[in-house]
C-alpha positions in Angstrom: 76.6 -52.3 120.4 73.6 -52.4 122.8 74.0 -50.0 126.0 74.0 -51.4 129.0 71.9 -49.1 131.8 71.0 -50.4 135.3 68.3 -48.3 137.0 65.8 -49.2 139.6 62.3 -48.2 138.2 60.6 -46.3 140.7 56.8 -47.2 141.5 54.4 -46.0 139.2 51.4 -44.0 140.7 49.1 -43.4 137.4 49.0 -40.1 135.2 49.4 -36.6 136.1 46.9 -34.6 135.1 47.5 -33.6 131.1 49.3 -29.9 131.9 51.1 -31.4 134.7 54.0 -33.8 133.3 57.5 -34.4 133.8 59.5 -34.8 130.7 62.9 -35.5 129.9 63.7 -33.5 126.6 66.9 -34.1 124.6 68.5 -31.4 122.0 67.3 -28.4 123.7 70.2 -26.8 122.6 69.2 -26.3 119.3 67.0 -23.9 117.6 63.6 -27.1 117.9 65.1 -28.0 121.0 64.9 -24.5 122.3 61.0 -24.0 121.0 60.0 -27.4 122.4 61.3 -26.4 125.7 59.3 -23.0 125.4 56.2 -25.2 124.9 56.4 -27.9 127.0 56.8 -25.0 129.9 54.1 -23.2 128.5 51.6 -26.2 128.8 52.7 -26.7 132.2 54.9 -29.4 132.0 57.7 -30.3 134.3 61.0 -30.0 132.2 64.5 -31.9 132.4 66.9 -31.0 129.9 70.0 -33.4 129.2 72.8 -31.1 127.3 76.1 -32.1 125.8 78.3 -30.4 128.2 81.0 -27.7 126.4 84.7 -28.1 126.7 85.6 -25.1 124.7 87.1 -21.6 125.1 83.6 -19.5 126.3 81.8 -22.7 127.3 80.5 -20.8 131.0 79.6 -17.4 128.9 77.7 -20.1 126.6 76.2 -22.2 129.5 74.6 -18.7 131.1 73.4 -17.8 127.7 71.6 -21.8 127.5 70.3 -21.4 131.3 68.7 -18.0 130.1 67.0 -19.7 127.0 65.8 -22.9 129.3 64.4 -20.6 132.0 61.9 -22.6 133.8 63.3 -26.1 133.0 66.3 -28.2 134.9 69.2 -28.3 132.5 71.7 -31.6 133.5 74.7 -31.8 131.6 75.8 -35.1 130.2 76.2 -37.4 126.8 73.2 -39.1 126.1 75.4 -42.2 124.9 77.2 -42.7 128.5 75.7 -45.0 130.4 76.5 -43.5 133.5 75.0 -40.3 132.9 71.3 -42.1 133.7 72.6 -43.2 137.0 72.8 -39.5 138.0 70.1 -38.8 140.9 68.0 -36.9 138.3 67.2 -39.6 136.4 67.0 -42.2 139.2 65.4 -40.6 142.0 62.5 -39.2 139.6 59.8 -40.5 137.6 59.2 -39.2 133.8 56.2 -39.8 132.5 57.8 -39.2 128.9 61.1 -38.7 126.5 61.1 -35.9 123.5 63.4 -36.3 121.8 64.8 -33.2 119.1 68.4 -34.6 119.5 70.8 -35.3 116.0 73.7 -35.2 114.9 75.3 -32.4 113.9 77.3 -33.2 110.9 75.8 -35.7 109.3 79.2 -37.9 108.9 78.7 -41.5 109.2 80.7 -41.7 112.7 78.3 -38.9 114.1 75.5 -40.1 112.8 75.5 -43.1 114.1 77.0 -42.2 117.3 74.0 -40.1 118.4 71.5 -40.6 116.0 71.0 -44.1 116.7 73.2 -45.1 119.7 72.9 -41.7 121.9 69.0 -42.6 121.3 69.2 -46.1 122.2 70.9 -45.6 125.4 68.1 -43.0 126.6 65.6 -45.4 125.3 67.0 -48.7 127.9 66.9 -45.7 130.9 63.6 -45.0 130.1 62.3 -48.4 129.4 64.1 -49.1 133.0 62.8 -46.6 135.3 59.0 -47.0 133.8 58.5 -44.2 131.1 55.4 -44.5 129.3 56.0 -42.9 125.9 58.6 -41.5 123.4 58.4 -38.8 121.2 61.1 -39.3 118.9 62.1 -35.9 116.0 63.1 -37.7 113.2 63.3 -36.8 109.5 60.7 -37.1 106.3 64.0 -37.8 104.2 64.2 -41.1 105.7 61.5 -42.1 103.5 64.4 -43.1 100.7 67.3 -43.4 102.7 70.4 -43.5 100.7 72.4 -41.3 103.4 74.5 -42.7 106.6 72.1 -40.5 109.1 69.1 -41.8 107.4 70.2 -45.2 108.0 70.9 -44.3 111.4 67.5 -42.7 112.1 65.7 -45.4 110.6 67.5 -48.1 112.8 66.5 -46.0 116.0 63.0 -46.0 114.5 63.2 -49.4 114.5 64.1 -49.7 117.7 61.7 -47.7 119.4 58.8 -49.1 117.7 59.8 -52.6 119.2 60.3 -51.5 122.1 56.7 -51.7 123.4 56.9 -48.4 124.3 54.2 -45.6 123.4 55.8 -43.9 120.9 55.4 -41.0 118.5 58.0 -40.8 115.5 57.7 -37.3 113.8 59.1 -36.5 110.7 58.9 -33.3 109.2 59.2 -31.1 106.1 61.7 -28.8 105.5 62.5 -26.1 108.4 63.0 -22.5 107.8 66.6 -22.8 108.3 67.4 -24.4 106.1 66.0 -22.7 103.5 67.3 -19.1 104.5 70.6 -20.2 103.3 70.5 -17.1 100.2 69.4 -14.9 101.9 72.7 -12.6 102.5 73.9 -13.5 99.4 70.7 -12.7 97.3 70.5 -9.2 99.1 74.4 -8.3 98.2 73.2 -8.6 94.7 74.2 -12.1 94.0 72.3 -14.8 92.0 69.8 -17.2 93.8 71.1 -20.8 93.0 69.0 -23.6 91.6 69.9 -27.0 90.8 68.4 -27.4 87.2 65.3 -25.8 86.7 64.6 -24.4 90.1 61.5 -27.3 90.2 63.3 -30.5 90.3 61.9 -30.9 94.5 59.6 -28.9 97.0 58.6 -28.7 100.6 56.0 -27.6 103.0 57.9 -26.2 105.2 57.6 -25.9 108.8 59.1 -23.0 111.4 60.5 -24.2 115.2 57.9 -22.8 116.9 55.1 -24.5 114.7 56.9 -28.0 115.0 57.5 -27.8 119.1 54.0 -27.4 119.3 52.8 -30.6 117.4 55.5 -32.2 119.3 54.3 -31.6 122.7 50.9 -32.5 121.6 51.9 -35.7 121.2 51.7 -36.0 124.8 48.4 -35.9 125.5 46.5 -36.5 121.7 46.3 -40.4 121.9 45.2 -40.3 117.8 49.4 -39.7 117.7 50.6 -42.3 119.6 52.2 -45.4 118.0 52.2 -43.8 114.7 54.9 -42.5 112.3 53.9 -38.8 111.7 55.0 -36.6 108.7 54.1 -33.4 109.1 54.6 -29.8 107.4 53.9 -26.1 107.8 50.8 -24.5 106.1 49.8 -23.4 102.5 51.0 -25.5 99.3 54.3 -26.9 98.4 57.1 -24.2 97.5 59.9 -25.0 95.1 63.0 -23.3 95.5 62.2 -21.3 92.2 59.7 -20.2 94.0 61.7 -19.0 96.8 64.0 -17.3 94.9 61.6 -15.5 93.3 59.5 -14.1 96.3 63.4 -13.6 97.8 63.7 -10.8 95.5 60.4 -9.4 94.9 60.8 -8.5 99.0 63.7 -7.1 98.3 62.7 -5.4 95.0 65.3 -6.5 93.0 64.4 -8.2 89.6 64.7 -12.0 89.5 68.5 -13.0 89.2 68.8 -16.8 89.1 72.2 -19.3 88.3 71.6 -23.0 87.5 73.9 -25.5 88.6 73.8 -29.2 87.4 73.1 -31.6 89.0 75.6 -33.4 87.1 78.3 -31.3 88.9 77.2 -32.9 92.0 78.0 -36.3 91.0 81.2 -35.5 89.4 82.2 -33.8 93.1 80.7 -36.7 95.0 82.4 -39.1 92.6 86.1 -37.2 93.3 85.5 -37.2 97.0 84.8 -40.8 97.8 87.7 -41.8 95.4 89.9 -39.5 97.8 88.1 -41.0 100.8 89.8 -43.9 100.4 92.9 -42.8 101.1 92.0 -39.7 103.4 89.2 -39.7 106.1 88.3 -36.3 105.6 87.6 -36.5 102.3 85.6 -39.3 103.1 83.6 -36.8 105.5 83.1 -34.6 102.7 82.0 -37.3 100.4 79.3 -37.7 102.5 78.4 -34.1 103.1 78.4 -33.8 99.2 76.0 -36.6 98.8 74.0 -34.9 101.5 73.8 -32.1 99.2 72.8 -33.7 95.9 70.1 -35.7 98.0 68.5 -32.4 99.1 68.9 -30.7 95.7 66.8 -33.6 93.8 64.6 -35.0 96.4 61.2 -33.9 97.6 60.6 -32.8 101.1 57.2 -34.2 101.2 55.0 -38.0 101.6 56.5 -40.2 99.1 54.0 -42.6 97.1 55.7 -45.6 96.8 53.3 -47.2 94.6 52.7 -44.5 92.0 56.6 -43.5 93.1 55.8 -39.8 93.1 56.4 -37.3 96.3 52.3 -36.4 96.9 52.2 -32.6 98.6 48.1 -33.5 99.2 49.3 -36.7 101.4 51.5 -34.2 103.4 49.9 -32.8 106.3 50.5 -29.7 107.4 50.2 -28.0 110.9 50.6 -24.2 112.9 50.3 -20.6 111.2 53.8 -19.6 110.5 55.0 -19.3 106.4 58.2 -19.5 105.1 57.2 -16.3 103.1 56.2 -14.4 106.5 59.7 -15.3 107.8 61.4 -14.1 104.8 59.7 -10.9 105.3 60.9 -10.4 108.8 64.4 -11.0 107.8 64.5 -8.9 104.9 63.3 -6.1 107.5 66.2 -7.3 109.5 63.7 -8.4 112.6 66.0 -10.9 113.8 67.6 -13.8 111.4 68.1 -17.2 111.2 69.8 -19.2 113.2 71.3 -21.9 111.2 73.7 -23.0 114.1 75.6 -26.3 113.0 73.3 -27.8 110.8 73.9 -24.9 108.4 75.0 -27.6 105.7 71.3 -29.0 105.5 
């Protein structure tokens, strides 16, 4: 169902000048959010951040904590997918000169994904398009290459979407992030055994850290070579498989290799009992999906797929910043600071 969003457009008076922007940014609350924030003040841009406002037991202790990571942008609480949030003053009384977007959802379910990943997206795409913004930048996902998942589908439609819209848009979709691969971690230093879904080598990734993706994100403000253009992108070095990771897990920690294989076979027995149960009870149904989330991740590539050799190609990846997977591993292992998986921990 479309969204409908009446907004005056205000008159446009040509560019700022490149450090000087104002730019509404969706999902700061999340660990990408957060960094693209950090970067968009750091180049000098004006910032506006919409946040899903908390209902919850704490939710003032956790709003002083998010006004302390935004310093230096506007934070306006609202839900993206509520029309009458982009009548609010700070959206009509203001030009933007551009959306980033690092909003998702943050199960994965079919309802979720669907209601923010596509329609939460689409109703900040009609306020923009209506008050004048020029250009999109859009955080999507290098999964949706072979979509098979409910939030693929759902990212792909907003894709869609924004690419006929007329609109300048960017679409990024990265590699792996670091965490979601620091999932072991605890368990591998208790002594426990790294997990790996056949051989350890059925997929790999380039992954990319927060800090390394917010920057390519903001430069897709001002770098016109990523404008209209779908953009997968990854950290540096070579493709790592999660043998590999295990493997450089415990050699930090100095431990000899330790490794359990799990079929991939169990997967699709547990997928196949929970959609048989989802039938009859939603939940299950929730989990069916969560399980096929998993299997996906377990035996697809994180990187450019080939379609016409059919092959994931880590050459045709790109990849972009300075920051390893292996460098963050060692700073956890030293315990400087760890990872925040926050609610996407399942991916």
């Amino acid at each position: 169902m479309p969204c409908p969003v009446t907004i005056t457009p205000l008159p446009v008076t040509g560019l700022e000048p490149k450090a000087c922007k104002r730019v509404l940014l969706l999902g700061a609350t999340g660990t990408i959010g957060r960094a693209t924030a950090r970067a968009l003040i750091q180049r000098g841009h004006e910032v506006v951040c919409l946040v899903r406002p908390r209902q919850d037991e704490g939710s003032a202790q956790a709003d002083t904590r998010l006004s302390e990571r935004l310093a230096g942008a506007t934070v306006v609480q609202g839900h993206a997918a509520d029309p009458e949030v982009w009548k609010q003053p700070s959206f009509t009384q203001a030009r933007f000169d551009a959306v980033v977007s690092c909003m998702a959802s943050r199960s994965g379910s079919p309802q979720d994904a669907w209601r923010v990943d596509h329609q939460a997206h689409v109703c900040a795409l009609n306020a923009a398009q209506a008050a004048g913004v020029r250009h999109f930048v859009q955080l999507s996902a290098i999964c949706v290459q072979k979509p098979l998942l409910a939030f693929q589908h759902a990212k792909l439609a907003f894709e869609k979407a924004l690419i006929e819209s007329g609109m300048t848009y960017s679409i990024v979709r990265p590699t792996a992030f670091f965490k979601s691969l620091s999932g072991q971690l605890d368990r591998v230093k208790k002594g426990k055994p790294f997990l790996i879904f056949g051989n350890g080598q059925l997929t790999a990734c380039k992954p990319i850290s927060d800090d390394d993706l917010a920057d390519f994100l903001v430069g897709c403000l001002d770098d016109v070579s990523r404008h209209n253009r779908i953009l997968p992108i990854g950290g540096p070095g070579p493709a790592i498989t999660p043998l590999k990771q295990g493997e450089h897990l415990f050699a930090l920690l100095g431990m000899p290799p330790r490794f359990k294989r799990v079929p991939v076979g169990l997967m699709d027995v547990i997928v196949g009992v929970l959609s048989v149960l989802g039938k009859l009870i939603p939940a299950a149904a929730n989990k069916a999906e969560l399980a096929r989330i998993g299997r996906y991740y377990a035996t697809e590539s994180m990187l450019v797929w080939d379609a016409a050799a059919q092959r994931y190609d880590e050459q045709a990846t790109p990849s972009h910043g300075s920051q390893t997977l292996f460098d963050a591993y060692a700073r956890w292992v030293k315990g400087e600071g760890a990872p925040d998986r926050g609610e996407h921990a399942v991916f």
